[in-house]
C-alpha positions as CSV (number, residue, x, y, z in Angstrom):
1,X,-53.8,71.9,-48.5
2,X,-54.6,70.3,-45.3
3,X,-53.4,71.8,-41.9
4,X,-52.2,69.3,-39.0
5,X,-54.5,70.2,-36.4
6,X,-54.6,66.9,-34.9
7,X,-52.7,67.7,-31.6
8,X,-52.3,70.3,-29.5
9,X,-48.8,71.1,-30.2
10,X,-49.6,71.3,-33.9
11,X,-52.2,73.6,-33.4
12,X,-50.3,75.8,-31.2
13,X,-47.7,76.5,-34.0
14,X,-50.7,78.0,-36.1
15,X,-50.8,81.8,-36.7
16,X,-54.4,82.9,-36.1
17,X,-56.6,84.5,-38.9
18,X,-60.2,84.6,-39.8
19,X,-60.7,81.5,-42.0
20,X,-60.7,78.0,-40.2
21,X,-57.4,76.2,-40.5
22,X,-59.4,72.2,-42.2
23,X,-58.5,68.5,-41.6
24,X,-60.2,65.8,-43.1
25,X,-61.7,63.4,-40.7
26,X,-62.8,61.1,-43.0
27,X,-64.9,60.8,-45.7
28,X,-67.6,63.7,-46.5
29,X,-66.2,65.0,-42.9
30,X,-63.7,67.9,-42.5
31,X,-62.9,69.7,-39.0
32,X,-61.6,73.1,-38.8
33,X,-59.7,74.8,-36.0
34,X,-60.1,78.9,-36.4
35,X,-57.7,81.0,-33.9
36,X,-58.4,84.1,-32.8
37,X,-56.2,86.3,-30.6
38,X,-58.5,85.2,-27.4
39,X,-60.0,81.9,-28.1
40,X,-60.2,79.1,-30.6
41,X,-62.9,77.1,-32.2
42,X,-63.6,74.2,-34.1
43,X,-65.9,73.6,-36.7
44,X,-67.3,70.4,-38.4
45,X,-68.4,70.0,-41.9
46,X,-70.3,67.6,-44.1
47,X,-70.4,66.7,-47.6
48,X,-73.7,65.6,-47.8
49,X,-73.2,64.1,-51.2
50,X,-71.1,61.3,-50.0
């Protein structure tokens, strides 16, 4: 299941953890958010098959 991670205030209502929180982008193109105690980061990843 996809996370909202779209806005700010969505993403502040995640709980952190270890694996990236995804959200498609569009297609073959997924972002993740992964929250840490300290920091944040996103991610991008591609489906090169698409």
């Amino acid at each position: 299941m996809a996370n909202a991670i779209d806005s700010k205030t969505k993403r502040d209502k995640l709980a952190s953890r270890r694996e990236p929180y995804w959200s498609p982008l569009q297609k073959g193109v997924v972002a993740g958010r992964k929250l840490t105690i300290n920091r944040g980061e996103f991610r991008l990843k591609f489906d090169q098959g698409v």
